[in-house]
TIMARDREN-249877 format. One record per atom (N, C-alpha, C): x, y, z; chain; residue number from 1. Coordinates in Angstrom, 1 decimal. Each point is the difference from the previous one (the first is absolute). Example, Ala and Ser with C-alpha at 12.3 -4.5 7.8 and 13.67 -1.06 7.14 Angstrom:
2
<node px="13.2" py="-5.7" pz="7.8" chain="A" resi="1"/>
<node px="-0.9" py="1.2" pz="0.0" chain="A" resi="1"/>
<node px="0.9" py="1.2" pz="0.0" chain="A" resi="1"/>
<node px="-0.4" py="1.1" pz="-0.7" chain="A" resi="2"/>
<node px="0.9" py="1.1" pz="0.0" chain="A" resi="2"/>
<node px="-0.8" py="1.1" pz="0.8" chain="A" resi="2"/>
This chain:
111
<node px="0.8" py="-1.2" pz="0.0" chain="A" resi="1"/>
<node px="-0.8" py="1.2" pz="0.0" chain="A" resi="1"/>
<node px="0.9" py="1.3" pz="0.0" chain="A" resi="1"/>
<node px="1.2" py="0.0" pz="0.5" chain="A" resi="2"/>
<node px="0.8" py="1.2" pz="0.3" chain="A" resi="2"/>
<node px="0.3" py="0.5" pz="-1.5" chain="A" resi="2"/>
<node px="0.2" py="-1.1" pz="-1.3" chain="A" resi="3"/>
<node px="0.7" py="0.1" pz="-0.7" chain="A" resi="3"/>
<node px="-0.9" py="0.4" pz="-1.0" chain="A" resi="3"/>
<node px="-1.6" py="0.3" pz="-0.1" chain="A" resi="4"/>
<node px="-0.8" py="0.4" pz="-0.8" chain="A" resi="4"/>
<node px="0.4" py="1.1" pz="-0.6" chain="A" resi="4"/>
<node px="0.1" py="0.9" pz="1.1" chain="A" resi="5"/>
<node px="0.3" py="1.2" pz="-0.8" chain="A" resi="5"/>
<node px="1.4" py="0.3" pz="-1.4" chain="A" resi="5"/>
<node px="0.7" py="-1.0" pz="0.5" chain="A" resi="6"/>
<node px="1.5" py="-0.1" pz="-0.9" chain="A" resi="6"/>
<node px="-0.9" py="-0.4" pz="-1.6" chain="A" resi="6"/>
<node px="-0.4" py="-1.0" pz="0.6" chain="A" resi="7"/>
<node px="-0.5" py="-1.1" pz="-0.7" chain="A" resi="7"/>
<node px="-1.1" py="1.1" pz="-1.4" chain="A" resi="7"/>
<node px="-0.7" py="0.6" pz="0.4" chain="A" resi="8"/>
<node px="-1.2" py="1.1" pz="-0.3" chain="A" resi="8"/>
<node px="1.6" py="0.7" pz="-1.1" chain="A" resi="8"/>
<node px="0.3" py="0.9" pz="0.8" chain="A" resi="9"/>
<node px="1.3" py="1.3" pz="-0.7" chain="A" resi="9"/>
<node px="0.9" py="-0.7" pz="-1.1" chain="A" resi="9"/>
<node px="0.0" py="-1.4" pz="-0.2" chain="A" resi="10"/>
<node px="1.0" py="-0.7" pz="-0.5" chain="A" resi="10"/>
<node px="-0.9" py="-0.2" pz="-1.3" chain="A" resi="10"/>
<node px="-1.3" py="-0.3" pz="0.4" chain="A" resi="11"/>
<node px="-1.4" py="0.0" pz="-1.1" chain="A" resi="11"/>
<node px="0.2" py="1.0" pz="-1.0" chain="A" resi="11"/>
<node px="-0.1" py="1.0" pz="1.0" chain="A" resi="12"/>
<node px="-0.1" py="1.5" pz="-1.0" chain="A" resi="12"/>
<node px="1.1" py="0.3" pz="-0.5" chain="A" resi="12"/>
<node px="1.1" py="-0.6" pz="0.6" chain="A" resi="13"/>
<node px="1.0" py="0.4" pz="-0.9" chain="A" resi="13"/>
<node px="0.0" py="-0.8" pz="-1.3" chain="A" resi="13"/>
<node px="-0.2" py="-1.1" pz="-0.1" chain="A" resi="14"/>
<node px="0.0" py="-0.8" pz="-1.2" chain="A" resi="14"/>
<node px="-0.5" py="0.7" pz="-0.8" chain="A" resi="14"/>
<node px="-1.5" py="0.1" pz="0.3" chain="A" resi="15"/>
<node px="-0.6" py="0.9" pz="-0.9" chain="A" resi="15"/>
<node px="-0.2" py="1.5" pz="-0.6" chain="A" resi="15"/>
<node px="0.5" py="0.1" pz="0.7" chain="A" resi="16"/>
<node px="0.6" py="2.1" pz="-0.4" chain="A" resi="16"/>
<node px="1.4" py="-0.1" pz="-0.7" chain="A" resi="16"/>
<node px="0.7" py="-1.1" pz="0.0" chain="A" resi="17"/>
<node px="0.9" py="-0.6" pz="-0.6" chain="A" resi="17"/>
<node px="-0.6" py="-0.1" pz="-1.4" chain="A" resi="17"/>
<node px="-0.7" py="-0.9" pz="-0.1" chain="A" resi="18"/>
<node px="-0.7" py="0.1" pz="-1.3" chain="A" resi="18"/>
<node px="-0.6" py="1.0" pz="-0.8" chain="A" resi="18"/>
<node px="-1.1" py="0.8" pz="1.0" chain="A" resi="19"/>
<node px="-0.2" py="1.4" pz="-0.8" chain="A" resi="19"/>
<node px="1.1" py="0.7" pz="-0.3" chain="A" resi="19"/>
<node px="1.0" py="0.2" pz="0.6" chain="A" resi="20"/>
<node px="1.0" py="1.1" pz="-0.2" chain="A" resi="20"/>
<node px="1.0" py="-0.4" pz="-1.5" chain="A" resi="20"/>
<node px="-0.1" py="-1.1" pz="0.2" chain="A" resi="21"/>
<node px="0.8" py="-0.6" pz="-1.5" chain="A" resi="21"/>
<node px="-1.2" py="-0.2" pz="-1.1" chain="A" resi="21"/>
<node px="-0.8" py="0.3" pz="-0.1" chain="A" resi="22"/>
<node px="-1.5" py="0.5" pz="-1.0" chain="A" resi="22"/>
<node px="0.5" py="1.1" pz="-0.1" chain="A" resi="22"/>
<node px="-0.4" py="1.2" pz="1.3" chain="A" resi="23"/>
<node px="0.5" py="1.0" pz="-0.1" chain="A" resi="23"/>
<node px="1.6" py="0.9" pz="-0.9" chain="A" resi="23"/>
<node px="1.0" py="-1.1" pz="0.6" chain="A" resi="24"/>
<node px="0.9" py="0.6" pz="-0.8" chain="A" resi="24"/>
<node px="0.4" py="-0.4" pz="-1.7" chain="A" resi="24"/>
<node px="-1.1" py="-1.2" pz="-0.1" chain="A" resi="25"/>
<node px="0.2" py="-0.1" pz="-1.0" chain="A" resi="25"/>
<node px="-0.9" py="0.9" pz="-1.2" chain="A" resi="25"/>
<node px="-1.2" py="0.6" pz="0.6" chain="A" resi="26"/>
<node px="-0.9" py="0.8" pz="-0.9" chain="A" resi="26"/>
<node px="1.3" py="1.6" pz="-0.3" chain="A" resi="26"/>
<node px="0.7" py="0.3" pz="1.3" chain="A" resi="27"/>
<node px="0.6" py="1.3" pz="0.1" chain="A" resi="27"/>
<node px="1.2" py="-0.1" pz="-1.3" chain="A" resi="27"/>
<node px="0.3" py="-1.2" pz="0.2" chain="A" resi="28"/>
<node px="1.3" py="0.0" pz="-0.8" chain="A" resi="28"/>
<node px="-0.2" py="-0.3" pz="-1.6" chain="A" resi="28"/>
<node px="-1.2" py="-0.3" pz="-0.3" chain="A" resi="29"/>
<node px="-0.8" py="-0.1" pz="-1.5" chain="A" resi="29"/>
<node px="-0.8" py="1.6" pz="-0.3" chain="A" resi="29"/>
<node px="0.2" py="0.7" pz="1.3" chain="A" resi="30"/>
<node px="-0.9" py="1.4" pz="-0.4" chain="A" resi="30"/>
<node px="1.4" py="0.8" pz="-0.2" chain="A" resi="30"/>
<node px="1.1" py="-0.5" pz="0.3" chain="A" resi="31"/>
<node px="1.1" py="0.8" pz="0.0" chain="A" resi="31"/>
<node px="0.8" py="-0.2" pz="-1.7" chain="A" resi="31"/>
<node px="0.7" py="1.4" pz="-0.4" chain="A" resi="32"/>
<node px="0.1" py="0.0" pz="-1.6" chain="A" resi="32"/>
<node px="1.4" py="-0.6" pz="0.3" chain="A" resi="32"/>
<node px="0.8" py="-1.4" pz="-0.3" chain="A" resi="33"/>
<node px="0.9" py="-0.6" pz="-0.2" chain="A" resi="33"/>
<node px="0.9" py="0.5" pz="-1.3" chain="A" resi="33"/>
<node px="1.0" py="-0.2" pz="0.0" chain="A" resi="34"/>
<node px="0.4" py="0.0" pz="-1.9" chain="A" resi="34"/>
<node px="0.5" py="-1.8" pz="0.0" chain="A" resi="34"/>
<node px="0.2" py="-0.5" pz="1.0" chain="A" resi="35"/>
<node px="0.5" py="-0.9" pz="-0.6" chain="A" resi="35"/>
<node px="-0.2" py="-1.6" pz="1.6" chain="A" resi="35"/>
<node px="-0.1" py="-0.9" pz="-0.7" chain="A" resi="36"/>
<node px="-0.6" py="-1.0" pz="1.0" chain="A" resi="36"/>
<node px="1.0" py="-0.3" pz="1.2" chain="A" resi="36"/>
<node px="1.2" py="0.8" pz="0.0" chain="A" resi="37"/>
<node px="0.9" py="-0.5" pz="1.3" chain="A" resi="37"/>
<node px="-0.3" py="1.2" pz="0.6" chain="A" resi="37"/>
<node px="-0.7" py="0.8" pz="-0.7" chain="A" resi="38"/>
<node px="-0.2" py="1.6" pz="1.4" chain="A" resi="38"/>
<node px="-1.2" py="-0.8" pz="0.5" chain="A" resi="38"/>
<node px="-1.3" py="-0.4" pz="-0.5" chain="A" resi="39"/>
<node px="-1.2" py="-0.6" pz="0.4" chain="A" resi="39"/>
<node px="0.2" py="-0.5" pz="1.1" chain="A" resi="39"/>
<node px="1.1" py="-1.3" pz="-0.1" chain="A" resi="40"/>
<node px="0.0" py="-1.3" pz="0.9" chain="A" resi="40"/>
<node px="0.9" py="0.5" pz="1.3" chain="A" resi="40"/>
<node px="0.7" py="1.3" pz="-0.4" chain="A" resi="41"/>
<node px="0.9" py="0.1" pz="0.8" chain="A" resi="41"/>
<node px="-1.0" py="1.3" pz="1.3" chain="A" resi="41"/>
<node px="-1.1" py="0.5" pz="-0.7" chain="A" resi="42"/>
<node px="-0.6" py="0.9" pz="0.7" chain="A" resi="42"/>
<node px="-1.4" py="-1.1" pz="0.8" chain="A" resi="42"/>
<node px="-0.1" py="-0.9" pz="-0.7" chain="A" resi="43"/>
<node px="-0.9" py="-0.7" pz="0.5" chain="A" resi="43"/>
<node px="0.2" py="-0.8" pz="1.1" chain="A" resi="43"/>
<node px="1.7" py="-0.2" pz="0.1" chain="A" resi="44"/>
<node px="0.4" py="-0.8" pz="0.6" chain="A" resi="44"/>
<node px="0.5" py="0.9" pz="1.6" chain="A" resi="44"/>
<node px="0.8" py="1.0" pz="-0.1" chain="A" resi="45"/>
<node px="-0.5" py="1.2" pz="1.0" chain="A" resi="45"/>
<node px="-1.3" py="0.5" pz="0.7" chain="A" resi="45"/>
<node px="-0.9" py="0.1" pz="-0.8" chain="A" resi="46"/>
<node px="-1.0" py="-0.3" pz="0.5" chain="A" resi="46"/>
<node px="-0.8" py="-0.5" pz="0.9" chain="A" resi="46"/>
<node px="0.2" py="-2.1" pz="-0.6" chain="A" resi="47"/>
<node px="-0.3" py="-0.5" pz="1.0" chain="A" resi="47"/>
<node px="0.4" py="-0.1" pz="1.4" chain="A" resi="47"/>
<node px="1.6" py="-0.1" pz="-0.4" chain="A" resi="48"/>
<node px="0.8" py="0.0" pz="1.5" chain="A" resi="48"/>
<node px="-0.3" py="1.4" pz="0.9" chain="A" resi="48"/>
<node px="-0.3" py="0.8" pz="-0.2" chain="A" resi="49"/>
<node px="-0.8" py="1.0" pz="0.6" chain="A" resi="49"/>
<node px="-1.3" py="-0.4" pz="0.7" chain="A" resi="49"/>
<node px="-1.1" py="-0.5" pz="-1.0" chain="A" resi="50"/>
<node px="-0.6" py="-0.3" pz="1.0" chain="A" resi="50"/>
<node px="0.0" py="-1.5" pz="0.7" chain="A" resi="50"/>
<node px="0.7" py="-0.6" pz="-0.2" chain="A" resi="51"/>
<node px="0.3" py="-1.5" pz="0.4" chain="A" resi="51"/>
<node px="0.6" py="1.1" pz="1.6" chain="A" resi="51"/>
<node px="1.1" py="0.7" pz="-0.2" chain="A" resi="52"/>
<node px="0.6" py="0.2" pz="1.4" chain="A" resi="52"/>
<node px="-1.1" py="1.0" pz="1.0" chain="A" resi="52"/>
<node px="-0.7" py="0.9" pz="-1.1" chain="A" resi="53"/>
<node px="-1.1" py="0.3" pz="1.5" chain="A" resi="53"/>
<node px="-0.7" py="-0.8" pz="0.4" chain="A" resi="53"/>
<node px="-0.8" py="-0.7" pz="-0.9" chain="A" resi="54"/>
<node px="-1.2" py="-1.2" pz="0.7" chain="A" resi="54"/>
<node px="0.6" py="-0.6" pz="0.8" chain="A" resi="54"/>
<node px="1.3" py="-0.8" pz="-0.3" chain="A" resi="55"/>
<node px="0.3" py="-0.8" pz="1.1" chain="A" resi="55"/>
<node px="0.6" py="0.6" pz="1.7" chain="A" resi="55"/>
<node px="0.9" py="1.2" pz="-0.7" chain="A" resi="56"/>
<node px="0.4" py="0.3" pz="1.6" chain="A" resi="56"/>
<node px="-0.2" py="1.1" pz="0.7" chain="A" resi="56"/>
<node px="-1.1" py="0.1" pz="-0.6" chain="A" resi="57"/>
<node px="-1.1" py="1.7" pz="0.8" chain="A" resi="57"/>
<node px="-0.7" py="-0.5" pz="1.5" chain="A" resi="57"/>
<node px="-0.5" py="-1.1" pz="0.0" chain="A" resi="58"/>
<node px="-0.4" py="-0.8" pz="1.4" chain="A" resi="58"/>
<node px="1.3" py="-0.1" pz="0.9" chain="A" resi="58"/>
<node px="1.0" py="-0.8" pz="-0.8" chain="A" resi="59"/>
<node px="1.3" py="0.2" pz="1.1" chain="A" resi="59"/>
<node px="0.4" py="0.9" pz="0.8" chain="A" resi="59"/>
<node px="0.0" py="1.1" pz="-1.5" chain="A" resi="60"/>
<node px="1.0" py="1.4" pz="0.7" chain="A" resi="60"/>
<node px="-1.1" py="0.6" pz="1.0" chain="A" resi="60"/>
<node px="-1.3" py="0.0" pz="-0.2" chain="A" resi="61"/>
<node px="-0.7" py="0.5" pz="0.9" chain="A" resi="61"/>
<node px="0.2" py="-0.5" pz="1.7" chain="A" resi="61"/>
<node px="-0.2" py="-1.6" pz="-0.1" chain="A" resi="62"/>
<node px="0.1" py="-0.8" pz="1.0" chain="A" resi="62"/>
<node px="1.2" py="0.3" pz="0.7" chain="A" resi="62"/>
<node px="1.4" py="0.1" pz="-0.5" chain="A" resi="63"/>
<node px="1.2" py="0.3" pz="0.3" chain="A" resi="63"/>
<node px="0.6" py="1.3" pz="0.7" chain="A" resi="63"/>
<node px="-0.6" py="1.2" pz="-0.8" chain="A" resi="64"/>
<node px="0.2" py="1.3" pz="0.5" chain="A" resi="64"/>
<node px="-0.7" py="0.7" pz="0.8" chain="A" resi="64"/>
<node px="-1.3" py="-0.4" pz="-0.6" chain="A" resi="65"/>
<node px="-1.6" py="1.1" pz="0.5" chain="A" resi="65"/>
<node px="-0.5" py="-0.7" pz="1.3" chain="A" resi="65"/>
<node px="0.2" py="-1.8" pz="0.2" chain="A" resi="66"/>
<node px="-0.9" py="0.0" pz="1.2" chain="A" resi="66"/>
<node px="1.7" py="-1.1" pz="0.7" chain="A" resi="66"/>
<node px="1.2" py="0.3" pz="-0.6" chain="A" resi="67"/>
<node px="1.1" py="-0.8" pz="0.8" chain="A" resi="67"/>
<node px="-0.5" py="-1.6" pz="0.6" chain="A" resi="67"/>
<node px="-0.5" py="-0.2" pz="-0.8" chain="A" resi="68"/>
<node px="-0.6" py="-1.8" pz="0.5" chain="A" resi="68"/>
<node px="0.9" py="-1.1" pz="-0.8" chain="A" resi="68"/>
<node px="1.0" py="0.0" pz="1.0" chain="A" resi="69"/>
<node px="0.7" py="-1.2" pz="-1.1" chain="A" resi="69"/>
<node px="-0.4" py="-1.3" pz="-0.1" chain="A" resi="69"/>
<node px="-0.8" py="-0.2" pz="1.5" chain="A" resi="70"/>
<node px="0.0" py="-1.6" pz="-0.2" chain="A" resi="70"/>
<node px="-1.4" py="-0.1" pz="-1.0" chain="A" resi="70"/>
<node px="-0.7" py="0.8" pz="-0.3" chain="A" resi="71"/>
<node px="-0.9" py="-0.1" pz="-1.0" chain="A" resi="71"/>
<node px="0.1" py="0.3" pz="-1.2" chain="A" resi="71"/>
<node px="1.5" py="0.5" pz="-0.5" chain="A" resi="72"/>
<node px="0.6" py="0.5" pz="-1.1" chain="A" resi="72"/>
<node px="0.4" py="-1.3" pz="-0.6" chain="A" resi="72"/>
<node px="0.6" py="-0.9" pz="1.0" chain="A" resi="73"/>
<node px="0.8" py="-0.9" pz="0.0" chain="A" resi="73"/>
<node px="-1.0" py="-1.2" pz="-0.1" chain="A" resi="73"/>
<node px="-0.8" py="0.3" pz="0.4" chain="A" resi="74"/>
<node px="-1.5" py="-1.5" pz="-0.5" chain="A" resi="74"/>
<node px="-0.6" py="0.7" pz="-1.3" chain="A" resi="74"/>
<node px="0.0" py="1.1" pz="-0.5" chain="A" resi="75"/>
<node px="-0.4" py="0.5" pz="-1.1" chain="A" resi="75"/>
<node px="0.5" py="-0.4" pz="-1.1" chain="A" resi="75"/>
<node px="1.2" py="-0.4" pz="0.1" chain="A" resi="76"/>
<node px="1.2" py="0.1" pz="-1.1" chain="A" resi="76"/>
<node px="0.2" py="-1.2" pz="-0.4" chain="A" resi="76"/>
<node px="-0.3" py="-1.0" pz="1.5" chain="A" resi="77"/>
<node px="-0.2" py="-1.2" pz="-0.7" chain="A" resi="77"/>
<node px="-0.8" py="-0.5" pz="-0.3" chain="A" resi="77"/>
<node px="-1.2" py="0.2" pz="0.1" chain="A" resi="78"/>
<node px="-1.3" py="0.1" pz="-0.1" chain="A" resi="78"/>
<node px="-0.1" py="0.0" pz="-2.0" chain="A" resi="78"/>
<node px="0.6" py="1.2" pz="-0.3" chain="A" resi="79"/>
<node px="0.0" py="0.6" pz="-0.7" chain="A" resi="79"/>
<node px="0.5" py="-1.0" pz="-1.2" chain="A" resi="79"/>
<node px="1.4" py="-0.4" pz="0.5" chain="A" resi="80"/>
<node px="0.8" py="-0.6" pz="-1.2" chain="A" resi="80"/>
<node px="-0.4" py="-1.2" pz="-0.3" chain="A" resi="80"/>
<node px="-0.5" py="-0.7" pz="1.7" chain="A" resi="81"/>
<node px="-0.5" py="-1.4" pz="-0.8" chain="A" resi="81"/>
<node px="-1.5" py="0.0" pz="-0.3" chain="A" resi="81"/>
<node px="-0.5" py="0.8" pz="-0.2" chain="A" resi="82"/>
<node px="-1.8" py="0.2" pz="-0.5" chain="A" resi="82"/>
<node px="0.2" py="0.7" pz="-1.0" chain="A" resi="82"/>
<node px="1.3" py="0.8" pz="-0.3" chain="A" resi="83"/>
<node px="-0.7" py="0.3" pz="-1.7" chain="A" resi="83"/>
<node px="1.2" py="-1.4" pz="-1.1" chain="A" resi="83"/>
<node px="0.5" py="-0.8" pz="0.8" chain="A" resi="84"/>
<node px="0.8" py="-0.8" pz="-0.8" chain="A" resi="84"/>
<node px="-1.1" py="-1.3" pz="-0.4" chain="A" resi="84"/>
<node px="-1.0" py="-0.5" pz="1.1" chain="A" resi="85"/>
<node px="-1.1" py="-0.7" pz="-0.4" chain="A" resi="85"/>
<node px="-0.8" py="0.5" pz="-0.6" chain="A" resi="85"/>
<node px="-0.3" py="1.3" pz="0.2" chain="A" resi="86"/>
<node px="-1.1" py="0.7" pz="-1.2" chain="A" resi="86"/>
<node px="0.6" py="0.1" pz="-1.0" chain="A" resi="86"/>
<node px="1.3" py="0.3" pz="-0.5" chain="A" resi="87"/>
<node px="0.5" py="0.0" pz="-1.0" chain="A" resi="87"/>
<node px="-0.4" py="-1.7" pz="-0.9" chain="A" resi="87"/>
<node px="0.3" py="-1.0" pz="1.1" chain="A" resi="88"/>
<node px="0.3" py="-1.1" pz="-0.8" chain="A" resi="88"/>
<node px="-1.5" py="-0.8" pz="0.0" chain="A" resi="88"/>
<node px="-1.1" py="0.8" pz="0.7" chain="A" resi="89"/>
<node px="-0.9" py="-0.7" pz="-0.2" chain="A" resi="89"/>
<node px="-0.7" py="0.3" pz="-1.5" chain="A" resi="89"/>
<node px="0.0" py="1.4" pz="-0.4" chain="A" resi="90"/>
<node px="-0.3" py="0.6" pz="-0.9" chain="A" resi="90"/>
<node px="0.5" py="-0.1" pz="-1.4" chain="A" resi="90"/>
<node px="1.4" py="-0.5" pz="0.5" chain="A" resi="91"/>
<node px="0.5" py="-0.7" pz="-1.7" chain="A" resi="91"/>
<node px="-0.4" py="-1.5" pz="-0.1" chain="A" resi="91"/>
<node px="-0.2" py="-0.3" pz="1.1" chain="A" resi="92"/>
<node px="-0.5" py="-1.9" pz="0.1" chain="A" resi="92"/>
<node px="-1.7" py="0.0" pz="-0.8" chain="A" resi="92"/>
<node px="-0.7" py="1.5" pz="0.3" chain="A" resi="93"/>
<node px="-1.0" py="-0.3" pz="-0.3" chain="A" resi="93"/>
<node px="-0.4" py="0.6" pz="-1.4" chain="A" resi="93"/>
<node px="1.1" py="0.6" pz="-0.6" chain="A" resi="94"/>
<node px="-0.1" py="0.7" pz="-1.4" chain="A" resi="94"/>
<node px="0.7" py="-1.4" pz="-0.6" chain="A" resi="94"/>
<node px="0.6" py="-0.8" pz="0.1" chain="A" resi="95"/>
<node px="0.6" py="-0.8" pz="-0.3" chain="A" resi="95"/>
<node px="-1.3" py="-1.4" pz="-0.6" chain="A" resi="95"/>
<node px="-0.5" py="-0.2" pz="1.2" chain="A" resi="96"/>
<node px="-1.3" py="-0.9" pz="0.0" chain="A" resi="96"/>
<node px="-1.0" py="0.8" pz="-0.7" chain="A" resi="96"/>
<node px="-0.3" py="1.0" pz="-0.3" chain="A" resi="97"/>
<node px="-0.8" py="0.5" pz="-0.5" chain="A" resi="97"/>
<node px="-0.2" py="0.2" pz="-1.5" chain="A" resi="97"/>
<node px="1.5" py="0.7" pz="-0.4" chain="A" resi="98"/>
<node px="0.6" py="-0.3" pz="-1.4" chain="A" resi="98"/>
<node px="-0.2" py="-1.5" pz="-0.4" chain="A" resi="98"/>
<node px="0.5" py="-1.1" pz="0.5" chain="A" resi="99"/>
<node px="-0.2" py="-2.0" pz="-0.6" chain="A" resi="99"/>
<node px="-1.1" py="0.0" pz="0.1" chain="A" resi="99"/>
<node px="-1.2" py="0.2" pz="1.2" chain="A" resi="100"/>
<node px="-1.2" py="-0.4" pz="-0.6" chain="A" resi="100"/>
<node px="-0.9" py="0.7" pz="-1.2" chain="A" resi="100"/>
<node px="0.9" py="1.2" pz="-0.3" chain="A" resi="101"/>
<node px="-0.8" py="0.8" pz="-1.0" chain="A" resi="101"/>
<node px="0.6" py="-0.5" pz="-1.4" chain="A" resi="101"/>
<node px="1.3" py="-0.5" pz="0.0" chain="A" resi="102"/>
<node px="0.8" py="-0.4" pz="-0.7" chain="A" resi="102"/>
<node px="-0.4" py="-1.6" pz="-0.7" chain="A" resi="102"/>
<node px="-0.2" py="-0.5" pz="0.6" chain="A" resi="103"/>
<node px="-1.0" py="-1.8" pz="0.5" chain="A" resi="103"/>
<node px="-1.5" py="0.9" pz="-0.7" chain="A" resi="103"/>
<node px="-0.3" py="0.6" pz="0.6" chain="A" resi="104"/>
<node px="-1.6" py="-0.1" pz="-0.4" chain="A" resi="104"/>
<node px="-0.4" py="0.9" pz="-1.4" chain="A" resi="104"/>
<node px="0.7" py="0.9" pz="-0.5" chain="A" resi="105"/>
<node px="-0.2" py="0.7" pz="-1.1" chain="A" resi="105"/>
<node px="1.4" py="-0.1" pz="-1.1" chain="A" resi="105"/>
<node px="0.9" py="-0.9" pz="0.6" chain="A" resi="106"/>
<node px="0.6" py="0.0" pz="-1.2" chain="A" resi="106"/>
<node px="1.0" py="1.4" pz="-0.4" chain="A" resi="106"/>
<node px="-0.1" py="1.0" pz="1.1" chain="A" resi="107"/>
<node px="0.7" py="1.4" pz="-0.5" chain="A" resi="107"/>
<node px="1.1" py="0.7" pz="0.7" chain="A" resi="107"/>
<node px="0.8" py="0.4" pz="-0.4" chain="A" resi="108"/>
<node px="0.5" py="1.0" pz="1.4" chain="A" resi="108"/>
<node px="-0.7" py="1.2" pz="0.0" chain="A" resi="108"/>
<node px="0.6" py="0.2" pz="1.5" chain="A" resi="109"/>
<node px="-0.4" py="1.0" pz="0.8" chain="A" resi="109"/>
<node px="1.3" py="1.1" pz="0.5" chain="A" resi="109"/>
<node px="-0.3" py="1.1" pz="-0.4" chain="A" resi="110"/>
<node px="1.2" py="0.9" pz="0.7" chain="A" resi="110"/>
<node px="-0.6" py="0.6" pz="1.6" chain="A" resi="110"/>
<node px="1.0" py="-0.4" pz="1.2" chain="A" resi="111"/>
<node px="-0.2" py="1.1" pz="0.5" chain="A" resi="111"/>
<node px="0.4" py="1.1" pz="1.0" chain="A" resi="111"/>
């Protein structure tokens, strides 16, 4: 029960993870490139931008603003092993998703 809350923050990070790389990818298609290594290279800036707020805007808060380490310190691990399963559940299930669509219509799928 203690670990809900990590558990909850680790949720949202996944997912604001995901919006923000939508996000940066619509920004960097509205942006006038001349050439595809400026694109990938601004797109890729980008993300790591927002990859490093989402992830460690809870930390630094937890760390500086309310000095709680031992909750910093369940945060963080909290953190790494809950978005490493979410990570791997989510390719296990795009994975299974793609062969039964693959098995049942005969097609690929990008996604």
């Amino acid at each position: 029960m203690q670990n809900v809350p990590s558990i909850v923050c680790t949720a949202l990070i996944i997912i604001a993870g995901a919006i923000y790389s939508k996000i940066a990818q619509k920004i960097a298609d509205y942006e006038n490139h001349r050439d595809q290594d400026s694109y990938e290279y601004s797109l890729t800036e980008m993300m790591y931008k927002f990859a490093f707020w989402n992830t460690y805007t809870f930390c630094f808060l937890l760390a500086f603003w309310e000095r709680n380490t031992a909750k910093l310190a369940q945060q963080v691990t909290t953190f790494m092993v809950g978005k490493q399963l979410g990570n791997n559940l989510v390719e296990f299930l795009k994975n299974r998703i793609y062969y039964k669509y693959k098995i049942k219509y005969g097609a690929t799928v990008k996604f």
